[in-house]
C-alpha positions in Angstrom: 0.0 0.0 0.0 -0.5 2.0 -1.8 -1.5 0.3 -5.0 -2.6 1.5 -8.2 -6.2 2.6 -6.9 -4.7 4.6 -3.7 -2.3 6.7 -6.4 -4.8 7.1 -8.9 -6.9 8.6 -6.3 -3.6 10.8 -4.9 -3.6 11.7 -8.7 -7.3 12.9 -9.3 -7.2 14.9 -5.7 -3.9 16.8 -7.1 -5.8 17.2 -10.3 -8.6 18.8 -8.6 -6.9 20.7 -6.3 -3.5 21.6 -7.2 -3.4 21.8 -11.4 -2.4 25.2 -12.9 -1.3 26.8 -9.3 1.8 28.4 -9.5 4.7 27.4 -7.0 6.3 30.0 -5.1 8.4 27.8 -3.0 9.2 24.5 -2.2 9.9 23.4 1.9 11.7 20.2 2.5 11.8 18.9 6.0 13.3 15.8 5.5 15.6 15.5 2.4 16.5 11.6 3.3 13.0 11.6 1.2 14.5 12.8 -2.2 15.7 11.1 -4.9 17.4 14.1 -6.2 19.3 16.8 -5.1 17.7 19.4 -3.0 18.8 22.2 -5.2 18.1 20.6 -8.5 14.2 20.1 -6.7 13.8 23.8 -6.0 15.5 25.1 -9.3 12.6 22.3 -11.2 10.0 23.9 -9.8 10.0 27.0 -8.4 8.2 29.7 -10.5 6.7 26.9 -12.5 2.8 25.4 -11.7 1.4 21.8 -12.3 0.0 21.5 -15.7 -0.7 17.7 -16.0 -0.1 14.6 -14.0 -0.2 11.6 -15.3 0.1 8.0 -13.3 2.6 4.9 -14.1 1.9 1.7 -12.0 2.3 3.0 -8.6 4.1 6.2 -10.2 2.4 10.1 -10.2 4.3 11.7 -12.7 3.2 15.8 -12.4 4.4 17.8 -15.9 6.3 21.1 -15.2 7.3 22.3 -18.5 9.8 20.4 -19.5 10.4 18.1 -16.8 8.6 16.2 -14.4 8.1 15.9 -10.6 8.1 12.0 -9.3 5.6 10.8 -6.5 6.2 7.5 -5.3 3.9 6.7 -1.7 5.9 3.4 -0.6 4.0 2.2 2.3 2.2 5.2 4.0 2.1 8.1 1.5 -0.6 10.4 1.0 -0.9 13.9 -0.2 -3.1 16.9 1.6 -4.5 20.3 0.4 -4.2 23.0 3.1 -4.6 26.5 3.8 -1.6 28.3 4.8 -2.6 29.5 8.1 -3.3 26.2 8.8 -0.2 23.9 10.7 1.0 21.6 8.2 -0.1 17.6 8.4 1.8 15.8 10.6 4.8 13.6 8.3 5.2 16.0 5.9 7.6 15.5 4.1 7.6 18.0 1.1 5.1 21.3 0.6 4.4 23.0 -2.3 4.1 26.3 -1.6 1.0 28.0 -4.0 0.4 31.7 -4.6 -2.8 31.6 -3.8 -2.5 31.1 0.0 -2.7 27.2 -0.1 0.0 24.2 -0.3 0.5 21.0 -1.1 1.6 18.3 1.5 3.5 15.4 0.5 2.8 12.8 3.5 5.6 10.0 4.2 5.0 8.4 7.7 7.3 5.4 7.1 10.1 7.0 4.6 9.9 4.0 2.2 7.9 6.6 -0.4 10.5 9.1 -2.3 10.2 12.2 -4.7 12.5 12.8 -7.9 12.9 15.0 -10.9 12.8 12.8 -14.6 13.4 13.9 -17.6 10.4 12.5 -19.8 7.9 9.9 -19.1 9.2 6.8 -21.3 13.1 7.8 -19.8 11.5 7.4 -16.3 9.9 3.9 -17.1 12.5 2.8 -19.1 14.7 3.4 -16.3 12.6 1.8 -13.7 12.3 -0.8 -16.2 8.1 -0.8 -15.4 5.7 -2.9 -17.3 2.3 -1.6 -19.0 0.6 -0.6 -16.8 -1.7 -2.8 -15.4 -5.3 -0.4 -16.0 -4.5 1.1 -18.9 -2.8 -2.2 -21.2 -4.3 -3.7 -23.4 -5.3 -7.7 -24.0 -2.4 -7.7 -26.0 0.2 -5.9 -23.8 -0.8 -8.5 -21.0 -0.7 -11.6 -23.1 3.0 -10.3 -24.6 4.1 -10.0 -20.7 2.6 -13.3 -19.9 4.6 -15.2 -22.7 7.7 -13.6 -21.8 7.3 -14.6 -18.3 8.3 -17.7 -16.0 7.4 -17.3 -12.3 4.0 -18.2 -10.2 1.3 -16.4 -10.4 1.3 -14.2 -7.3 5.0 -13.2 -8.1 4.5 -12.4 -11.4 1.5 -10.0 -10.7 3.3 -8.3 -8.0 6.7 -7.9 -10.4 6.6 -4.2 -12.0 8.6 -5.0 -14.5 5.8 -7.7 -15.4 2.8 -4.9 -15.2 3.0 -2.1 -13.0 0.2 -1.2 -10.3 -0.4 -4.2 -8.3 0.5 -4.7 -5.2 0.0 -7.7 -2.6 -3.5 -6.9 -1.4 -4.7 -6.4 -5.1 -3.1 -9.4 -6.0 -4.8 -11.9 -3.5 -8.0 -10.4 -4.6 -7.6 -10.9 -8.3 -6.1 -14.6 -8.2 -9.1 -15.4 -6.1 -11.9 -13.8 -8.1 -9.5 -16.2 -11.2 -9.4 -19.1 -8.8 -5.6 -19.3 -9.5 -3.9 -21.1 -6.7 -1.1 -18.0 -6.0 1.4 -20.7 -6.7 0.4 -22.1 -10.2 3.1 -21.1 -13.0 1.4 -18.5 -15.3 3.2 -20.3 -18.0 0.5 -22.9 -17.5 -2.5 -20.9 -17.8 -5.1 -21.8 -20.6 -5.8 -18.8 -23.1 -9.2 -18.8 -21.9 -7.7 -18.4 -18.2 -5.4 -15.5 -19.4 -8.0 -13.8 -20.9 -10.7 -14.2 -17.5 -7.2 -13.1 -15.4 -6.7 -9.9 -17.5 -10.6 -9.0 -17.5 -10.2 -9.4 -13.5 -7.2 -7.1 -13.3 -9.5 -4.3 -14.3 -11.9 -5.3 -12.7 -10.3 -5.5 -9.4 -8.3 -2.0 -9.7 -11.8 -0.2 -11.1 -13.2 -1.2 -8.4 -10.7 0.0 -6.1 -10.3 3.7 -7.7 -14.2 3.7 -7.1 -13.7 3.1 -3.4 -10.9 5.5 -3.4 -8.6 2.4 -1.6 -10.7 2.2 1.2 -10.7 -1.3 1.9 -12.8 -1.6 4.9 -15.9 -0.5 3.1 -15.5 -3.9 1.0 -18.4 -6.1 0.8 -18.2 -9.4 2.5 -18.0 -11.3 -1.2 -14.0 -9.7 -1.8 -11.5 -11.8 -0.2 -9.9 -8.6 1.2 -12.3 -8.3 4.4 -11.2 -11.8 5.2 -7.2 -11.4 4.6 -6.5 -12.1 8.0 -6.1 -15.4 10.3 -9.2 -17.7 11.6 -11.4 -16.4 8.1 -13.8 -18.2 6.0 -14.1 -17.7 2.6 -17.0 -15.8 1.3 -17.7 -18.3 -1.5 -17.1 -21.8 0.3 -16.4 -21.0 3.7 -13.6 -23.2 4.3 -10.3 -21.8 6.0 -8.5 -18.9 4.4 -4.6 -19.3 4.4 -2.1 -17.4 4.6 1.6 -18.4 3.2 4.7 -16.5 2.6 6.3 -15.8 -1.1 9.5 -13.6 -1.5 9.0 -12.4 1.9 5.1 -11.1 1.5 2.0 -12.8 3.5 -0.7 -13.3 1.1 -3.7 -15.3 1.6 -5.9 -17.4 -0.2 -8.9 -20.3 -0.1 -7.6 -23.6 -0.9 -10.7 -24.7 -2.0 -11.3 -22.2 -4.8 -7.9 -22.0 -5.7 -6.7 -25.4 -6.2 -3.3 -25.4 -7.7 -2.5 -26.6 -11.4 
């Protein structure tokens, strides 16, 4: 957290309340956040304004005319609109300072997010070596990554160099609406199974930009109000498990989920 919902919501709030302002400072209280130098931050974008953002996997990208300022949330990001007068939110990291008596709060509680400067868009996921990303591909897009890839199913969906957005949460949640046992190759998915798995990555992540990534105001049928120990699945009701891949707990229902 956050996934590809939670930034694509960060992305329409700075849309709605940031776009076009112009920035007549920049205040960094913690520089171990930046993935740039402090100077080369300020000289970016001071006297510029936001014109466009655009969002990569679990990327905000913010256009600046000519270069672009990098959001990346890590674990407990977040981003808050706030009047001047008012005492900045607790973990800011970075605030944009607006000319119209309001700033912008980059949130960090757990340091893992970081802010950049790129160049261009494609130089910035080249670099990072991201994937398509995983709302906006295509059939196509997915079924080329697929092809090209050799690694279980939970892995593969949470590698962003596979597609980029999803995250572990996400992940659980769309391998059991699929019923792929998280283990299964995705080498040895059917076409038809490729095809239901795609449709359920957008599903999944529309689903979640619609609840803003609120997750406890899931309805009982998701797997994510019952990612926890001692749950029943909403389908079969046998035991949830959890298990451990590459260092991540996911969960999933054995049952629905049997492993090819």
């Amino acid at each position: 957290m956050p996934e590809l919902p939670e930034v694509e919501t960060f992305k329409r709030y700075l849309d709605k309340t940031s776009l076009k302002q112009f920035i007549t400072n920049i205040k960094v209280t913690d520089s171990r956040i930046l993935n740039t130098d402090e100077t080369h931050l300020r000289e970016t974008l001071k006297s510029k304004r936001f014109e466009s953002s655009t969002r990569h996997g679990k990327y905000l990208l913010v256009y600046l005319k000519p270069r672009y300022l990098v959001l990346h949330f890590g674990m407990s990001g977040d981003l808050k609109y706030f009047n001047k007068n008012e005492a900045p939110p607790k973990f800011s990291k970075v605030i944009f300072q607006f000319n119209n008596g309001f700033n912008l709060a980059y949130i960090s509680i757990r340091m893992f997010g970081k802010v950049a400067i790129a160049n261009s868009i494609e130089e910035f996921i080249e670099d990072k070596k991201l994937g398509p990303d995983a709302y906006k591909m295509t059939l196509e897009e997915f079924e080329d990554a697929v092809q090209r890839r050799s690694a279980i199913a939970k892995n593969a969906l949470l590698n962003q160099s596979f597609i980029a957005g999803i995250g572990n949460i996400y992940s659980d949640e769309i391998l059991f609406r699929t019923k792929i046992h998280p283990k299964t190759n995705i080498n040895f998915l059917s076409e038809s199974k490729i095809k239901e798995l795609f449709v359920n990555i957008k599903e999944v992540l529309e689903y979640g930009i619609k609840k803003k990534g609120d997750l406890i105001t899931y309805p009982n049928e998701f797997l994510i109000p019952h990612r926890k120990k001692e749950e029943k699945c909403p389908i079969c009701n046998s035991d949830i498990t959890r298990f451990e891949i590459s260092g991540r707990h996911g969960f999933f229902c054995p049952s629905c989920q049997i492993q090819s």
